[in-house]
N, C-alpha and C positions, 0 to 999 in steps of 0.2 A: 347506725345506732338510733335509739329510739328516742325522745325527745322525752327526759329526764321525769319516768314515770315512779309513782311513789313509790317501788318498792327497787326502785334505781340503788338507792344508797346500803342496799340488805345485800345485793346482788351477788357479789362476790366473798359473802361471808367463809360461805362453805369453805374455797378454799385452801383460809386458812385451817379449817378444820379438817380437811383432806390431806394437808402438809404435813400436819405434825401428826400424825396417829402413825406413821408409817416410822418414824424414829424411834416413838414411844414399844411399837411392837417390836423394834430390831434388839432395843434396850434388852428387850425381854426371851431373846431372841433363843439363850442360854437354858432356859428350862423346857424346851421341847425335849422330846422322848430322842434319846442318841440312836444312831441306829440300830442296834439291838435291841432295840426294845419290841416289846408288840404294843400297839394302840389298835383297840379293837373300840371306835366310837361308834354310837348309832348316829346315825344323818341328826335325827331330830335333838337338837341340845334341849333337855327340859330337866331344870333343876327342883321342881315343888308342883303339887297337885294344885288343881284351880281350886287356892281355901280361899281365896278373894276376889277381888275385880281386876287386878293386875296382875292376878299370876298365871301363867301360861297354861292354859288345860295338857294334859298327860295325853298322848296318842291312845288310841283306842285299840283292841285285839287287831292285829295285821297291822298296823302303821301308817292305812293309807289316810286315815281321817283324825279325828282329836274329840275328847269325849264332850267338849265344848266349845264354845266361840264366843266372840264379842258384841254385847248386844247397845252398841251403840255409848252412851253416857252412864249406862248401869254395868259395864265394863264387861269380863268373864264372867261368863252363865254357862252351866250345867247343859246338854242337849235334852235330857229331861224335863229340868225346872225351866226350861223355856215355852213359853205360851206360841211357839213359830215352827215354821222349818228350816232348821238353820243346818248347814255342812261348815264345818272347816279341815280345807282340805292341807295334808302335809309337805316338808318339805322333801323327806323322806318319797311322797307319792309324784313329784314332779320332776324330782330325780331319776327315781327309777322311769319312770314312760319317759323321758327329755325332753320336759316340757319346759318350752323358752321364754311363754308368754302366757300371761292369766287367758286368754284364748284358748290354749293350751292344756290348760288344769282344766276349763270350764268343760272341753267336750266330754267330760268324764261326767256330767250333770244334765238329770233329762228336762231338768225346769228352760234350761237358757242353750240359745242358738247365736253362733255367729251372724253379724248382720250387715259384715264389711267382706268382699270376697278373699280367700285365703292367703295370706300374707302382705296384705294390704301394709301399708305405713300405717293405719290406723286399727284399731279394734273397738267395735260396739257391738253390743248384747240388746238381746232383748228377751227378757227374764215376763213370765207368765204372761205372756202376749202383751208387754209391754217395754217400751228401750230404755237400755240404760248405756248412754255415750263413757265414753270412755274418758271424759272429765269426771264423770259421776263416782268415779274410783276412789276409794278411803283409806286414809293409811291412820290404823287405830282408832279408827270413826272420825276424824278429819277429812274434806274435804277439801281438794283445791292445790295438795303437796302432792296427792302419787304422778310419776313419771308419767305424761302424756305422750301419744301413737300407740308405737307397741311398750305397755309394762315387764319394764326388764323380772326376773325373778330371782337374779344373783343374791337380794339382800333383804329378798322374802320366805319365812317358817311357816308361814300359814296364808290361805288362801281362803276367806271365808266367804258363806255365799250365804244373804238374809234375805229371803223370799216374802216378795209383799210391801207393800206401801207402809214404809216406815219414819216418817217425819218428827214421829214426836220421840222416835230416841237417838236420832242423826242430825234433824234440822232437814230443812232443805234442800237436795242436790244440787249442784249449780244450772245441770240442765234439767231440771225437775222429774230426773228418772222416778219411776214410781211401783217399776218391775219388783224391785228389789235393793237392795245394798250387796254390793262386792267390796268388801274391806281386806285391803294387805297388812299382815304382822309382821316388821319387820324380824331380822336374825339379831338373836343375842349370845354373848361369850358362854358356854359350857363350863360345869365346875372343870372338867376336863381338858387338857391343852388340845389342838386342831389345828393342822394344818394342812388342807387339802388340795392338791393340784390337779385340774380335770384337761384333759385335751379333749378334742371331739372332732366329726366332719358330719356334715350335713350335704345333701342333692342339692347339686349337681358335683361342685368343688367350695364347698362354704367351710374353712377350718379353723374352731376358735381354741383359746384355752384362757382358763378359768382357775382364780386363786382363794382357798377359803380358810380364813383364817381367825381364829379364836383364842385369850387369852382372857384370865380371869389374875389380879392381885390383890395383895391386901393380907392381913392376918385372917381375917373369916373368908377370904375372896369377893371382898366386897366390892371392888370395883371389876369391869368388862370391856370386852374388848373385842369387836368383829369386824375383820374388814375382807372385803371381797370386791373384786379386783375380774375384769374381763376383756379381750378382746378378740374379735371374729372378723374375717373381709374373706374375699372371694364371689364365685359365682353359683347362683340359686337354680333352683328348678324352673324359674321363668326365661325364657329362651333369650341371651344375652345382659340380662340383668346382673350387674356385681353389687353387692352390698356388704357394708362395714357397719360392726357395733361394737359401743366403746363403754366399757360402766367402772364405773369406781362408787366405792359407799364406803362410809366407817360408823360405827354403833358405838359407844360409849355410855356404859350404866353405870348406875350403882345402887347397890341392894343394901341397908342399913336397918337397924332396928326398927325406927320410924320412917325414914325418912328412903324413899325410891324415888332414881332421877335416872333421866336419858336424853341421850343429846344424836342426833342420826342426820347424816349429810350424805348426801350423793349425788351423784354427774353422771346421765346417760344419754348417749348421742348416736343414733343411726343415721345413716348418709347411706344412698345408693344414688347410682345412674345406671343407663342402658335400658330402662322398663322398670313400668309399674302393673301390678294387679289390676284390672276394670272390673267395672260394675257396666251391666246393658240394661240400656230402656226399648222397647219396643213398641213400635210404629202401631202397629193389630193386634190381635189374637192369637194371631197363627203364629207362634212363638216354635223359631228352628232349633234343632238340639243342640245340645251344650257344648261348647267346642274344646279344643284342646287349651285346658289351663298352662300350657307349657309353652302355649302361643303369644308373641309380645306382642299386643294393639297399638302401644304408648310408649314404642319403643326411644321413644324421643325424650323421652322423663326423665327427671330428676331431681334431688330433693335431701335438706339437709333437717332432722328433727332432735332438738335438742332441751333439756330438763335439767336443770339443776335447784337444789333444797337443802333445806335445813331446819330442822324439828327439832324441838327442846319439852319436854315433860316433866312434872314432879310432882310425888304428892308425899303430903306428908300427915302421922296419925296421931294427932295431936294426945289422942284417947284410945281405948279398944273400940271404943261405936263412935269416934266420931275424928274424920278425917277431912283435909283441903285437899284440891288438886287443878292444877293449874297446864294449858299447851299451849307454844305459841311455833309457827310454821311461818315461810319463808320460802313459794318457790317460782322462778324464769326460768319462763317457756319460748325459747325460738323458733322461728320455723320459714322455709324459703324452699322455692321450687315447686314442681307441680307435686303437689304431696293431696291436693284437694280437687275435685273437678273430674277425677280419673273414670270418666263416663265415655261407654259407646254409644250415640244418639241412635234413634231411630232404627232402630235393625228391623229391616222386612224379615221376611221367611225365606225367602232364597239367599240369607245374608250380607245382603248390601247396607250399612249404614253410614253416619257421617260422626264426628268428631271434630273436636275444636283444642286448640293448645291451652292451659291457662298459666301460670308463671304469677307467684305470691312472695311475696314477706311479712310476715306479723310477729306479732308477740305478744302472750299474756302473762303478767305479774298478780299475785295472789299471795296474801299476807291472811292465814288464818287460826285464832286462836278460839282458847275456852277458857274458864275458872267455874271451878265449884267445889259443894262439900258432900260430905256424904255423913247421915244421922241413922243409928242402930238406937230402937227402944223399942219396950216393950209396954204395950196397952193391955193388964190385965194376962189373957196368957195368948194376945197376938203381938206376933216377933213385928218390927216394921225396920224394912230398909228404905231410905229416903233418901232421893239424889234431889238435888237443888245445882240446873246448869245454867250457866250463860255464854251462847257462842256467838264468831260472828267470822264472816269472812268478805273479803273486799278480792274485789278482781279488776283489773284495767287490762284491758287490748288494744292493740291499732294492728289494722293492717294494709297493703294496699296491692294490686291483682291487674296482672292485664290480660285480655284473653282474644284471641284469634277469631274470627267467623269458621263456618261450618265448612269442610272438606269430606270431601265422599273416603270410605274405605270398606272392606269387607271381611267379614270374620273367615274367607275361607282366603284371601289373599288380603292380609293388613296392609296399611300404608304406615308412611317415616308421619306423624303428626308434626305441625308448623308449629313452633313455640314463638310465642310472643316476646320483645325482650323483658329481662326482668327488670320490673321496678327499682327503681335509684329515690335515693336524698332520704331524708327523715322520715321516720314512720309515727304519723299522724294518732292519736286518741280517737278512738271510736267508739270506746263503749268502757262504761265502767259500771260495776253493780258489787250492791252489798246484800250480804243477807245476816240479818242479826236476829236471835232467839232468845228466851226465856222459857225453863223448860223444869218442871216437880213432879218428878215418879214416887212413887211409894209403891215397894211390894209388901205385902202381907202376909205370914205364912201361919197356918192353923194348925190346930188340932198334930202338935209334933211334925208339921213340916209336908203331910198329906194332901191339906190344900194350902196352893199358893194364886193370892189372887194380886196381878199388876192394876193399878191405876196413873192416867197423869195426864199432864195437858202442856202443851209447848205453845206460846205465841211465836209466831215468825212474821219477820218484815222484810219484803222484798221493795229492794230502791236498784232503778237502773236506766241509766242516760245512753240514750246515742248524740255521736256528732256526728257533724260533717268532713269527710275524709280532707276536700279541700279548705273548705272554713274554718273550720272548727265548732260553726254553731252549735248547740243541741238540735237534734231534731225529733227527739223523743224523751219524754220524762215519765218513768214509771215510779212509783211509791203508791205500795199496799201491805196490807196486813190480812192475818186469818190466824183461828186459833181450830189446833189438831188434839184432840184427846185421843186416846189408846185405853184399852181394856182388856186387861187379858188374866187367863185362868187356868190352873193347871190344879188336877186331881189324880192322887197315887190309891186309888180303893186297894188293892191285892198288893203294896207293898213299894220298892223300889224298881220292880222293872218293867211296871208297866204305867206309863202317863196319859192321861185325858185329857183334852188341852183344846182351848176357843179363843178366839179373840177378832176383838173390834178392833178398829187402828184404820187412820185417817193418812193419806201422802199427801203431798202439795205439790202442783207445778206452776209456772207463772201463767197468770191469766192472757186472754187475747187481748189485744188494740185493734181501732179503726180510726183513719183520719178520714176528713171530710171531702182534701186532697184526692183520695181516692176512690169517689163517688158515694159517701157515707155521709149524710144529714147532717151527724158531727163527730167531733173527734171523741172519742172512749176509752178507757182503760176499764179493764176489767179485776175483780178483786182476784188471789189466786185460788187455782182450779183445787180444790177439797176433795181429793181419790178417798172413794170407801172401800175397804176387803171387812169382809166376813168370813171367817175362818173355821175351821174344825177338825179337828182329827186324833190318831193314837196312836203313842209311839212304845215298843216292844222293846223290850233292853233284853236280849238271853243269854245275857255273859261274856259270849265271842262275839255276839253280831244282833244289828239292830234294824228295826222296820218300821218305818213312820207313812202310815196312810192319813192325805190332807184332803179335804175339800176345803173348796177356795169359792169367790165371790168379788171381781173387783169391779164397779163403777167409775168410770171418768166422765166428769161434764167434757161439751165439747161447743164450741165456737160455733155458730151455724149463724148463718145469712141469709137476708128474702128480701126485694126487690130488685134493682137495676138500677143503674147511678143516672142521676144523680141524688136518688131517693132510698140508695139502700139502706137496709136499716140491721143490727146485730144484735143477738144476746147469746148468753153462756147456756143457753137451756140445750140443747145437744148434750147426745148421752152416748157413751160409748160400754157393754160391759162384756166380761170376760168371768166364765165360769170352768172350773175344773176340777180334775182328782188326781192325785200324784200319790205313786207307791217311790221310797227311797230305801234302800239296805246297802250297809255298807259290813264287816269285820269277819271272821274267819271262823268258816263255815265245819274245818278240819283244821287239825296243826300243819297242814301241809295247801291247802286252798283258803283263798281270800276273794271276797268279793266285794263289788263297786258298782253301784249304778241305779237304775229304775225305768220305773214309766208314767207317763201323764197324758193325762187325756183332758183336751181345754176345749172351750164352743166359744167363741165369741162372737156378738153380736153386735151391730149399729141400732140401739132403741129407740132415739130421738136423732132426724135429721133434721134438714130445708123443707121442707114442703111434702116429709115422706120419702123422699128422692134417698135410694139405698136401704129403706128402714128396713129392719130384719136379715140382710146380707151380715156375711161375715169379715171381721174385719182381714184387710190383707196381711201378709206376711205369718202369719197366726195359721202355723195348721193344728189337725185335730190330733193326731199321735205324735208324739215323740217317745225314743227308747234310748238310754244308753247301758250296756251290760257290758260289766267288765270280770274277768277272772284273773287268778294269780297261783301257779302252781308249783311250788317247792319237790322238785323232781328228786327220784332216789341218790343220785349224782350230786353229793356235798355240793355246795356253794352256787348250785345251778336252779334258776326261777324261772318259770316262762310265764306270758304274758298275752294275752287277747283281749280285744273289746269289740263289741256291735256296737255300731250309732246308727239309730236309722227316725227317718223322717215320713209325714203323707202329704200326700199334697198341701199343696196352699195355692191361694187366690194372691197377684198381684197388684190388685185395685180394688177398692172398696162397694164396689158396681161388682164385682163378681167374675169378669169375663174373661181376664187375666190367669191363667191358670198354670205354674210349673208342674212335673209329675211330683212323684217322691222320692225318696232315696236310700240308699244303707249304705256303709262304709264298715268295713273291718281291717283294724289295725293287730300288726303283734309284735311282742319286745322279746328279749332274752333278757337274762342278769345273770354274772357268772361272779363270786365273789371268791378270793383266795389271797394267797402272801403271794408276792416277789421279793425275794431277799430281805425277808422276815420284814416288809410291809404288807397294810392292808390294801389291798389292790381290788380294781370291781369293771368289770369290762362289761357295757351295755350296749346292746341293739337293738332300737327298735324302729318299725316300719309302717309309717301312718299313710290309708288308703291302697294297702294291699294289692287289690284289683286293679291298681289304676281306672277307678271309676270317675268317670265326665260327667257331672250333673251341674245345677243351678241349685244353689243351698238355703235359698231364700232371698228376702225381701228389706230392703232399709227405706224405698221411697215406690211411690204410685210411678207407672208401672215398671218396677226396676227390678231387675235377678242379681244377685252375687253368684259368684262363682267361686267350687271350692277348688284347694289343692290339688294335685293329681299326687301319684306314689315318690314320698317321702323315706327315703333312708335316713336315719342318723346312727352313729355309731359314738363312742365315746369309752374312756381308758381313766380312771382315776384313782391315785394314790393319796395315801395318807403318810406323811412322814413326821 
């Protein structure tokens, strides 16, 4: 156990909240449909069109997307009336492909690339040539509650994805992603009863099953009810690896004249042994081809990842223009085993390298809320929406790690890797950080709603201490501030379906240090790093389906050093930017085909280095195409869909020097859906098959000079009834 960290005394709230939702539904257990009945539900429960900031946007023509998303503290926005590129993808669309993990959902998006190799314990993004860790995940534009490793999706409707350095309407990320925002929506109760039970298997022998459940009471059905319920064990497509996942969640709302509240707790745990997924670094240049992803390196691994939370909202409207709304969050993070470190060193070209064991325990606790209001008036005959936020989030960690020295092994014959034993006694405080904001948007809308022009400006304060694992010392004290404005602009000239749309908008990640300790004149903290995007583009609405062409523009400062110790000296003047253009189309092209997908085309460059050293190379990880196309075809055969998609990639550079180089790639997947009764249920039998080909590549880049490696060929199959 951890030595009695602040949000020690929250920890087990959830579950009592996970106890009793399970009586409360059986209570209710009585008005499900008898079996005779037909229940014909769509996947997506949505009860009202997005006429506010908290109501669910409506799916879009074909189901796979929603006609808007959540834009941070100014809640549900219009994909129109939004000055970005924003997707929110459905639950509907991650059902049908089987998708398990926002990983998952994302490769249907040509902006973001996996940056962790395929089925890693962990998943990280990196969104417009830039990362976004998998802490940086948002559940309702909160920060610091979504489930860490893999994000379960049992007890998420929506899958949003906000392209572009967005600080002044999120705050902060805890890892100062600046790609973009990924925010999860959780599931809410259907005015309609639900009860659905899914089996499934997955490659090699992985077999879970899945409980999804919905209830709404009250005279107007004003109160809700979702709980969903999962468990999966067996063995994976990595050669001896077994892994177990365990989720439980409950949603509780309620919907009132004034007054909207929700309360949402969940517990997700993956454990495996036998093998982990590796990430290679490489010795040279001469980078050997890509081995078999079915191959165990780490077959010695193991590792247990565990999340539980609890999240509370409510706003209430005092007025027709003017409302409060308040969230407070509550989530422990555990974690033990080699789940970190999972690196093959040095791989020459004829594939000899080495490897090391490493064996962890930590934990981070994160306690994060908001309050604000929200003011409707009119100046003259401009409309103004005003939000007025205050958020803040606090985080503590400890962990502690023992790791082996180096052992030879080879990718064409692995070895059993030496594990170190794992750490014992109390887990020490290492780092705690807060991040608090103040944050006044105002949108404006003209001339009947035609133009809509955002203003605002967030201050953020970033504080954060390290200790000493053994002492406890501090050994590091950050406290800074910076203030991010945003600008943004959207123009309807021809009407509703077609928008015009630019915007400024600043991210923030935290600034570098230097100690003197480590041959620096003196020690420094830097204020934090102020990301600029410059935006532009235009988005086509034609009824069934939609087309948004961006150019982009991001800037990042970056850290740069000149001398030698013990004279070296630092500043933030380093530049790093990333230019691009992205085509998106998503909805249904025919009453019978649907499509998903796009392309982008990004350059990135090093503008300001050290001495010149790299200036003008590109940065690594960051290639120039990406594609992902997807289709969906409603076959003459009642109840019968098929499914395909292309992902494909071009090269990239693994070092910022250039010389690093993986090829490119393309992957195509395909699914089936067949939907019908069994004994006057709705019954839905899916296949699908992700990496086809069984194609061997290296999929990209998380660290100097390092490869991920993807997947190899993925079956999942899956049977679900509604009763």
């Amino acid at each position: 156990m951890k030595n009695a960290p602040k949000c020690m005394s929250r920890k087990y709230l959830f579950l009592a909240v996970l106890s009793a939702v399970p009586q409360l539904a059986m209570a209710q257990s009585t008005e499900a449909a008898s079996p005779a009945s037909e229940v014909t539900l769509s996947t997506v429960q949505v009860s009202a069109s997005a006429d506010g900031p908290n109501d669910l946007p409506e799916s879009y023509a074909g189901g796979q997307v929603a006609k808007g998303a959540r834009m941070g503290m100014l809640g549900n926005q219009s994909v129109m009336d939004t000055p970005f590129n924003i997707t929110s993808y459905t639950a509907k669309l991650m059902e049908d492909q089987g998708a398990r993990t926002v990983a998952d959902v994302l490769n249907n998006d040509p902006s973001v690339r996996f940056t962790t190799s395929g089925a890693h314990a962990y998943e990280n993004f990196r969104l417009r040539g830039f990362d976004v860790h998998s802490s940086d995940l948002a559940i309702n534009g909160m920060y610091g509650l979504a489930p860490m490793g893999n994000s379960s999706l049992e007890f998420v409707e929506r899958v949003e994805v906000l392209k572009g350095p967005s600080a002044m309407f999120t705050g902060m990320s805890p890892s100062g992603g600046i790609g973009g925002v990924i925010n999860l929506v959780p599931k809410r109760a259907g005015d309609d009863p639900l009860t659905r039970v899914t089996v499934g298997y997955q490659t090699e022998s992985q077999f879970d099953t899945s409980v999804d459940m919905g209830r709404r009471f009250g005279e107007n059905k004003e109160f809700g009810l979702r709980v969903n319920g999962s468990y999966g064990d067996g063995e994976t497509s990595l050669e001896g690896q077994d892994k177990t996942r365990e989720f439980l969640s409950a949603a509780l709302d309620y919907r009132g004249k004034d007054l909207t509240a929700s309360l949402d707790a969940y517990r997700s745990k993956m454990s495996f042994d036998g093998g982990s997924p590796a990430m290679f670094g490489f010795a040279n240049p001469d980078i050997p081809h890509a081995p078999d992803p079915s191959k165990n390196y780490l077959s010695s691994a193991s590792g247990d990842l565990e999340s539980q939370a609890v999240i509370a909202r409510a706003e209430y409207a005092f007025t027709r223009d003017f409302s409060a709304f308040a969230s407070f969050g509550v989530r422990n993070y555990d974690y033990s085993g080699w789940v970190n470190g999972t690196h093959i060193h040095n791989v020459q070209a004829n594939g000899t390298a080495q490897v090391r064991g490493v064996a962890q325990r930590g934990y981070e606790d994160t306690v994060s809320s908001e309050v604000g209001t929200r003011f409707n008036f009119n100046t003259g005959s401009v409309r103004h929406e005003m939000v007025l936020q205050m958020s803040r989030m606090e985080s503590e960690s400890g962990t502690l790690s023992n790791v082996t020295g180096m052992s030879a092994t080879s990718l064409n014959n692995p070895t059993v890797p030496t594990l170190p034993a794992m750490p014992t006694g109390s887990l020490p405080k290492t780092s705690d950080m807060t991040l608090s904001s103040l944050a006044l948007v105002d949108t404006m809308s003209f001339m009947d709603d035609a133009l809509r022009l955002t203003v605002g400006l967030r201050q953020q304060r970033v504080q954060q201490s390290t200790y000493n694992a053994t002492t406890g010392a501090e050994t590091a004290d950050y406290d800074k501030k910076a203030v991010t404005p945003a600008v943004g602009v959207v123009i309807k000239p021809w009407g509703e379906g077609i928008s015009l749309y630019a915007n400024y908008v600043q991210g923030l990640s935290q600034g570098g240090s230097v100690k003197a300790t480590d041959g620096y004149t003196e020690d420094k903290t830097f204020a934090p790093y102020e990301t600029e995007q410059r935006e532009a583009g235009v988005k086509w609405n034609a009824g069934t389906f939609t087309n948004t062409v961006s150019v982009f523009e991001i800037t990042k400062p970056e850290l740069i050093t000149t001398g030698t110790a013990p004279t070296r000296t630092a500043s933030d003047d380093g530049e790093s930017r990333v230019r691009g253009i992205e085509w998106n189309t998503f909805g249904q092209i025919t009453p019978t085909i649907r499509v998903l997908g796009g392309i982008s085309y990004t350059k990135s460059k090093l503008t300001k280095t050290a001495g010149g050293v790299n200036e003008g190379n590109e940065l690594f990880g960051v290639p120039n195409w990406q594609g992902n196309i997807g289709g969906e075809w409603d076959t003459p055969l009642p109840g019968l869909s098929l499914n395909t998609k292309l992902i494909a990639t071009s090269k990239q550079y693994l070092n910022n020097a250039n010389t690093y180089e993986i090829p490119g790639w393309n992957q195509v997947d395909l699914g089936a859906r067949y939907e019908t009764k069994v004994a006057a249920r709705k019954t839905t039998f899916r296949v699908n098959i992700k990496n086809l080909f069984d194609r061997h590549y290296y999929s990209g880049s998380f660290a100097e000079p390092r490869a991920t490696l993807a997947e190899g060929r993925t079956v999942q199959a899956s049977v679900s009834v509604d009763f």
